[in-house]
N, CA, C and O atoms as a GROMACS GRO file, in nm:
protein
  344
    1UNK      N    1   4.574   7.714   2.890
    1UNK     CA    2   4.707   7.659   2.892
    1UNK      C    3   4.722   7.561   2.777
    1UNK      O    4   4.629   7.484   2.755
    2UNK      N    5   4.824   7.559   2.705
    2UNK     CA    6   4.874   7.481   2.527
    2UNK      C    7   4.903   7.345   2.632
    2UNK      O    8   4.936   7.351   2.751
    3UNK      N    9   4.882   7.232   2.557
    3UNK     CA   10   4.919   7.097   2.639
    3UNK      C   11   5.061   7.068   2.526
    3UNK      O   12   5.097   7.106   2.415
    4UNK      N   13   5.101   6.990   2.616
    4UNK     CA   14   5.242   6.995   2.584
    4UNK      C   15   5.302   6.833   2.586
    4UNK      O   16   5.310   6.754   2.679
    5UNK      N   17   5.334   6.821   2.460
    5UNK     CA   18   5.382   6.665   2.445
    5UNK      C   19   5.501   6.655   2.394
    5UNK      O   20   5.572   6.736   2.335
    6UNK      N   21   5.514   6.542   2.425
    6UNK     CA   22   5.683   6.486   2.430
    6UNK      C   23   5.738   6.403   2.306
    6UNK      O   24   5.711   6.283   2.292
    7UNK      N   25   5.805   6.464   2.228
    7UNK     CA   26   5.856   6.438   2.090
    7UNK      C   27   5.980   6.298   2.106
    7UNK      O   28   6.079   6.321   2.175
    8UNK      N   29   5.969   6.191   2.054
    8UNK     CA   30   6.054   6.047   2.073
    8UNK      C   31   6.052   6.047   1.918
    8UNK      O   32   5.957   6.072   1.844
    9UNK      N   33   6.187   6.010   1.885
    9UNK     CA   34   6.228   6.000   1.755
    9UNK      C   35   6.211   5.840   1.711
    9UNK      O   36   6.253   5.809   1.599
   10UNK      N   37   6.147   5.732   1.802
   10UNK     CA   38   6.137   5.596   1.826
   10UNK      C   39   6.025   5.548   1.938
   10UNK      O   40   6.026   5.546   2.061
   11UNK      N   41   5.936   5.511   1.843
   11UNK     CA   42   5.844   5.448   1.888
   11UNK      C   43   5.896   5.394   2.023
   11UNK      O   44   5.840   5.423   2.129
   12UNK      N   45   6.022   5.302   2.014
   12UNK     CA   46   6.022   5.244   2.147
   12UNK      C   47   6.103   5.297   2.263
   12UNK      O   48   6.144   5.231   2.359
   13UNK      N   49   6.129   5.493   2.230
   13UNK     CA   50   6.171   5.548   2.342
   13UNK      C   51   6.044   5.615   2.416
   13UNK      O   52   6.066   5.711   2.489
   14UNK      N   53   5.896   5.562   2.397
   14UNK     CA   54   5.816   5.651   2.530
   14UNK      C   55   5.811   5.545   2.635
   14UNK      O   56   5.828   5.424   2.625
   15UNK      N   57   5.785   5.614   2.730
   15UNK     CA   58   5.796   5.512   2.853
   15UNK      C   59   5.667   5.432   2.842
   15UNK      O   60   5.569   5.472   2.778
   16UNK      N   61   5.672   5.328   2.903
   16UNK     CA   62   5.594   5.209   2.936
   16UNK      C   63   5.446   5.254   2.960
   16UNK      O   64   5.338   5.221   2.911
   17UNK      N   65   5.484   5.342   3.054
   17UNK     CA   66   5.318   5.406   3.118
   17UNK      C   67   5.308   5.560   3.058
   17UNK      O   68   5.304   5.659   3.132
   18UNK      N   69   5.307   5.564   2.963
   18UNK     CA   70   5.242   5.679   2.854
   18UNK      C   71   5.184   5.656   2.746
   18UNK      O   72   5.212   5.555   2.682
   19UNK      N   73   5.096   5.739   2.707
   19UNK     CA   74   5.059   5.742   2.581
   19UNK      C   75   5.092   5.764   2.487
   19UNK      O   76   5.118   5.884   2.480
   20UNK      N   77   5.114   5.694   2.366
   20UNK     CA   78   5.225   5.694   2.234
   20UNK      C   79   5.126   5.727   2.106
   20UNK      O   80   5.061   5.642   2.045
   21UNK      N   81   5.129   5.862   2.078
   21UNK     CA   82   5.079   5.883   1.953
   21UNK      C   83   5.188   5.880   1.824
   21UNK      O   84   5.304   5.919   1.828
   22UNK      N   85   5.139   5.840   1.743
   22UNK     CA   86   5.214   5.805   1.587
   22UNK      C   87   5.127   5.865   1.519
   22UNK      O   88   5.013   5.819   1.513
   23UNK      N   89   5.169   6.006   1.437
   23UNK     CA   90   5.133   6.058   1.357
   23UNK      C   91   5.226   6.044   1.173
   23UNK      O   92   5.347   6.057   1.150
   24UNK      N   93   5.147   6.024   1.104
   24UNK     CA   94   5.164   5.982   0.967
   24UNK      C   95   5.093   6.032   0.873
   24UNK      O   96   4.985   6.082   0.905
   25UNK      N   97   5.139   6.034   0.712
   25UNK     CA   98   5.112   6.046   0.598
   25UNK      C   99   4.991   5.897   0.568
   25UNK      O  100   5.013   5.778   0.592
   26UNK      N  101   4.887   5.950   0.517
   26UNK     CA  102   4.811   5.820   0.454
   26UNK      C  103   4.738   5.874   0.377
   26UNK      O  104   4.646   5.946   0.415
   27UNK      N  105   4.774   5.840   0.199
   27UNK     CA  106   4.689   5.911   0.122
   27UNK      C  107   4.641   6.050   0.111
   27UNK      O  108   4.531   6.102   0.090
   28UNK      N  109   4.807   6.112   0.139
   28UNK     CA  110   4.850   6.224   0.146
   28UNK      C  111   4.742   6.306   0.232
   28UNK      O  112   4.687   6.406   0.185
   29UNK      N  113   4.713   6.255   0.369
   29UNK     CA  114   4.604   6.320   0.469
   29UNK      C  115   4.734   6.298   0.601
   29UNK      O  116   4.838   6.233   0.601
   30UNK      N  117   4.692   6.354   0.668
   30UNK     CA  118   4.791   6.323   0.833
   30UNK      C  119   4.670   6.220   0.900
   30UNK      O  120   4.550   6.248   0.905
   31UNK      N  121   4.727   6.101   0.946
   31UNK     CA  122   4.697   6.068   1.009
   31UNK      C  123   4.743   6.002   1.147
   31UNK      O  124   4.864   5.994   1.170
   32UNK      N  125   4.639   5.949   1.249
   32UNK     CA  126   4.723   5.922   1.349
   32UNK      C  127   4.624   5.780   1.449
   32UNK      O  128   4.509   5.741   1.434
   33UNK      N  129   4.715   5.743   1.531
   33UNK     CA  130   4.643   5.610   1.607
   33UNK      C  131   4.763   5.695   1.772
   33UNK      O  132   4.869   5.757   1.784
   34UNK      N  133   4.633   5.630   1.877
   34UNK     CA  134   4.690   5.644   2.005
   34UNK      C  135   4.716   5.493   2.065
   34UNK      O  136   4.650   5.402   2.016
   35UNK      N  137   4.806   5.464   2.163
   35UNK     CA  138   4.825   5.315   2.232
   35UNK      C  139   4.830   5.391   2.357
   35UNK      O  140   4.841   5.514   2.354
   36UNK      N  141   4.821   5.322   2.470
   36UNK     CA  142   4.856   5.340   2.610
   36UNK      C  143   4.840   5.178   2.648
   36UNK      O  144   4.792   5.085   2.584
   37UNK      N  145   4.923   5.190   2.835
   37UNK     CA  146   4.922   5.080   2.869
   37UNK      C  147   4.760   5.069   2.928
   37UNK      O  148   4.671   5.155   2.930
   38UNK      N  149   4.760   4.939   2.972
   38UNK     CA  150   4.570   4.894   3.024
   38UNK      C  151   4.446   4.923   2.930
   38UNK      O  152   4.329   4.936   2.964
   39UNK      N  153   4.504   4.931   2.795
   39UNK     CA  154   4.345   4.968   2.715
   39UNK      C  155   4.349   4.856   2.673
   39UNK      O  156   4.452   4.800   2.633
   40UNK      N  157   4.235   4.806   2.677
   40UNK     CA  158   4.176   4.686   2.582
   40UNK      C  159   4.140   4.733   2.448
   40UNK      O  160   4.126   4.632   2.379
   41UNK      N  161   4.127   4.794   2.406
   41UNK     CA  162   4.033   4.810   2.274
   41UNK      C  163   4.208   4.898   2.202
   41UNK      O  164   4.293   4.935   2.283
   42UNK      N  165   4.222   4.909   2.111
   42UNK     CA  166   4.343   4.928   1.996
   42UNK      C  167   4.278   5.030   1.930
   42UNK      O  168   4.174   5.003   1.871
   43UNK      N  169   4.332   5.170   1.928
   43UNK     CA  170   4.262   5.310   1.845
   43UNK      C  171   4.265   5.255   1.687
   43UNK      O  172   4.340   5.159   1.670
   44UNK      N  173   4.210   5.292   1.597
   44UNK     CA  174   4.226   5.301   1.471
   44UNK      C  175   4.234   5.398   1.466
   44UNK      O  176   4.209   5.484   1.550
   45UNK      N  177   4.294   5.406   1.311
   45UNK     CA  178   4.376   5.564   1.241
   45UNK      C  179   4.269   5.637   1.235
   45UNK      O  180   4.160   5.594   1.195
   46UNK      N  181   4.293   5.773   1.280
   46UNK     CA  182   4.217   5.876   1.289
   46UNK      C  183   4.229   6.040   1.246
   46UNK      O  184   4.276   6.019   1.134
   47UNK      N  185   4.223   6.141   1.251
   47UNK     CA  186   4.272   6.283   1.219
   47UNK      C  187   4.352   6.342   1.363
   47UNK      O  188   4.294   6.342   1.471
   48UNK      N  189   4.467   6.382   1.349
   48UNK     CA  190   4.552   6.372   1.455
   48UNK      C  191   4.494   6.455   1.573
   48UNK      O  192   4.518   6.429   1.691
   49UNK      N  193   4.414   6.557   1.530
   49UNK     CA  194   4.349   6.662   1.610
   49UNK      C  195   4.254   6.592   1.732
   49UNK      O  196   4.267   6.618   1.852
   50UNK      N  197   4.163   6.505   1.678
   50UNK     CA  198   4.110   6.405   1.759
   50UNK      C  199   4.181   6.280   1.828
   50UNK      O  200   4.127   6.224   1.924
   51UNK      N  201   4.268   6.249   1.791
   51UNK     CA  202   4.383   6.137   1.842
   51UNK      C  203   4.456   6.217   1.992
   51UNK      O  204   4.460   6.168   2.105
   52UNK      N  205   4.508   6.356   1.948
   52UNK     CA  206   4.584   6.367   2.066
   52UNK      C  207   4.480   6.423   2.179
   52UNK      O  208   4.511   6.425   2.298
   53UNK      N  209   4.372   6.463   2.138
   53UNK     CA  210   4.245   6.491   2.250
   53UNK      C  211   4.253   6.360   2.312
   53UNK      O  212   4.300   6.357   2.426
   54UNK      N  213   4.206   6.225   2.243
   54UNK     CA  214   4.206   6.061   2.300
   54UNK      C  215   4.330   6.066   2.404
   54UNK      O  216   4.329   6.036   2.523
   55UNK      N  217   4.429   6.110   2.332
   55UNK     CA  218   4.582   6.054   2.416
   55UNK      C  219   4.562   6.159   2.571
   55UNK      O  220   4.610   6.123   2.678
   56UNK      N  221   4.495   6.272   2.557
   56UNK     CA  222   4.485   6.347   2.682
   56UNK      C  223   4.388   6.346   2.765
   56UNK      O  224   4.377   6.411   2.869
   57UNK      N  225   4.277   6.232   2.695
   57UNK     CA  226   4.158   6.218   2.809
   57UNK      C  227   4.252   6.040   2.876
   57UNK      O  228   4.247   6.013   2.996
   58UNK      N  229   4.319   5.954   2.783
   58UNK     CA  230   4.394   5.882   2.811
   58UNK      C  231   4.470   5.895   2.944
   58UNK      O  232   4.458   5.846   3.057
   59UNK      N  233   4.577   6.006   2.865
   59UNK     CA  234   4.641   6.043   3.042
   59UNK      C  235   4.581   6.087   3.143
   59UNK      O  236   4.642   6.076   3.250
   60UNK      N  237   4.453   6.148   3.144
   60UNK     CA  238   4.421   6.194   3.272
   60UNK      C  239   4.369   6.141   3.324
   60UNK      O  240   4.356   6.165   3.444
   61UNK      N  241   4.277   5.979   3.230
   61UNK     CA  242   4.227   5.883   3.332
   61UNK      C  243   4.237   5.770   3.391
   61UNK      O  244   4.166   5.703   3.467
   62UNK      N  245   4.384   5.756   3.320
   62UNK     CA  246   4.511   5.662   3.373
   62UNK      C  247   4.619   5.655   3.444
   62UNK      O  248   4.703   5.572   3.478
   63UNK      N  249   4.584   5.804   3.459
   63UNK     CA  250   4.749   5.910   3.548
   63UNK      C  251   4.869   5.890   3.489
   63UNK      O  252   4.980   5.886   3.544
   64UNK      N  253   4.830   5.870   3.324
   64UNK     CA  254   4.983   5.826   3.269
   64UNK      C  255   5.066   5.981   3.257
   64UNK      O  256   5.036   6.100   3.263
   65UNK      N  257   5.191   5.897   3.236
   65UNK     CA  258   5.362   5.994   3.275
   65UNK      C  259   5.323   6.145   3.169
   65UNK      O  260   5.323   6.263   3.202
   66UNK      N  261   5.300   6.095   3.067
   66UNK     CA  262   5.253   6.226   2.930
   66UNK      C  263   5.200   6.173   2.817
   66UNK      O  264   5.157   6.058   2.802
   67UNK      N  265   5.204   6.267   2.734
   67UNK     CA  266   5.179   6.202   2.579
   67UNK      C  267   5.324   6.228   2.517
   67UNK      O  268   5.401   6.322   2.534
   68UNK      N  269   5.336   6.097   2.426
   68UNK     CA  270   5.444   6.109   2.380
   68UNK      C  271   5.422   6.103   2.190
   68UNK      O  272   5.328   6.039   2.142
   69UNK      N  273   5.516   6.175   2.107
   69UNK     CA  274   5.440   6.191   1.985
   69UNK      C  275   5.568   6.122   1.894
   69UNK      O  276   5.687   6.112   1.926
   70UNK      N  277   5.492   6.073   1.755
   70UNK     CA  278   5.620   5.987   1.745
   70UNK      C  279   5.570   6.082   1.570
   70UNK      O  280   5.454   6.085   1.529
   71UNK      N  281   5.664   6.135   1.512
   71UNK     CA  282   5.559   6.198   1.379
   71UNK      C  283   5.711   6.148   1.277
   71UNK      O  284   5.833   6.148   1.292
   72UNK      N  285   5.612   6.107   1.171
   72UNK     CA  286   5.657   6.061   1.022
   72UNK      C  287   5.750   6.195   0.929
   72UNK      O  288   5.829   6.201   0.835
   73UNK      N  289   5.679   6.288   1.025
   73UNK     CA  290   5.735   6.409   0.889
   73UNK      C  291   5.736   6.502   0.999
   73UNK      O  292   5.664   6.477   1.096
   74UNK      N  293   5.808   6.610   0.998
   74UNK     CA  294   5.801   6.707   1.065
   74UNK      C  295   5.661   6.794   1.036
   74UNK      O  296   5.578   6.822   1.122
   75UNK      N  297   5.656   6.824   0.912
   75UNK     CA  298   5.557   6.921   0.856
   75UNK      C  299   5.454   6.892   0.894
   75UNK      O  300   5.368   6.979   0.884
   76UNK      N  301   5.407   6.733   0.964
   76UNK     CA  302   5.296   6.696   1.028
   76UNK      C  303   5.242   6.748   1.127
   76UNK      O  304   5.122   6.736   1.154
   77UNK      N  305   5.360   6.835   1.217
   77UNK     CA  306   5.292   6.908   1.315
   77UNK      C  307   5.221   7.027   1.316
   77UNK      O  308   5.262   7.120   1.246
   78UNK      N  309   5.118   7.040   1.386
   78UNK     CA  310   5.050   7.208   1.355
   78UNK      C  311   5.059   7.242   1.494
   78UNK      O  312   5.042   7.158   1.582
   79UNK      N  313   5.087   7.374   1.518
   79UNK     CA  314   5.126   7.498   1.662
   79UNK      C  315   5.041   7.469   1.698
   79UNK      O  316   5.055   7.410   1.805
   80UNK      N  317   4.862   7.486   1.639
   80UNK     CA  318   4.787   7.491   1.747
   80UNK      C  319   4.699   7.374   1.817
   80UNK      O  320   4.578   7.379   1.843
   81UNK      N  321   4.827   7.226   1.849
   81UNK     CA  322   4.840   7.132   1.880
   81UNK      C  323   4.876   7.179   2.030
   81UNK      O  324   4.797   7.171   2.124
   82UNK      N  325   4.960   7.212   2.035
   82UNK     CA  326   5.044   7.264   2.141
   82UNK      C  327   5.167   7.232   2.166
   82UNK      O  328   5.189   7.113   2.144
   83UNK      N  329   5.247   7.285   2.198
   83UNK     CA  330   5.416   7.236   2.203
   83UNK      C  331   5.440   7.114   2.239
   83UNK      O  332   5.417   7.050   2.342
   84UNK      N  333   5.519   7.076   2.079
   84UNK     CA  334   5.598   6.975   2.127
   84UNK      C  335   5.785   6.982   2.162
   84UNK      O  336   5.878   7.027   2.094
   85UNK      N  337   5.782   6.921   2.282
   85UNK     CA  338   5.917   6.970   2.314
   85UNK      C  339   5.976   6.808   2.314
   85UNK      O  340   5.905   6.708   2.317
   86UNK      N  341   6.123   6.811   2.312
   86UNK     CA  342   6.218   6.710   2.253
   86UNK      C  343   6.230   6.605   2.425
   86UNK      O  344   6.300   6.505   2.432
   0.00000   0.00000   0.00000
């Protein structure tokens, strides 16, 4: 089954209790950082492929709402991420 995350055009439209990935351009590489609520420790920028794995071991061991994806560029996304729907 493709995991399926939730596209916010604004950082500050994911809900409170989800996980907020921000995917970006850095030195023309994609990169990305995860937040959720109750983590102590702050992700550093990483390769997005491994970030949204973090954001989905995140939700499943926090019971958060989803992952929510916040991306710099469209072209940042790759299919075999899994759908992102609006």
């Amino acid at each position: 089954m493709r995991e399926v995350y939730y596209r916010v055009n604004q950082i500050s439209e994911a809900p409170q209790w989800g996980a907020m990935v921000r995917i970006w351009w850095e030195a023309e590489l994609p990169t990305a950082y995860v937040s959720a609520p109750n983590e102590e420790t702050s992700s550093v920028p990483d390769d997005p492929d491994l970030t949204l794995f973090r954001a989905g071991l995140l939700r499943a061991q926090h019971d958060l709402l989803g992952v929510f994806v916040w991306l710099e560029d469209d072209a940042l996304w790759r299919e075999e991420w899994g759908d992102l729907v609006q």
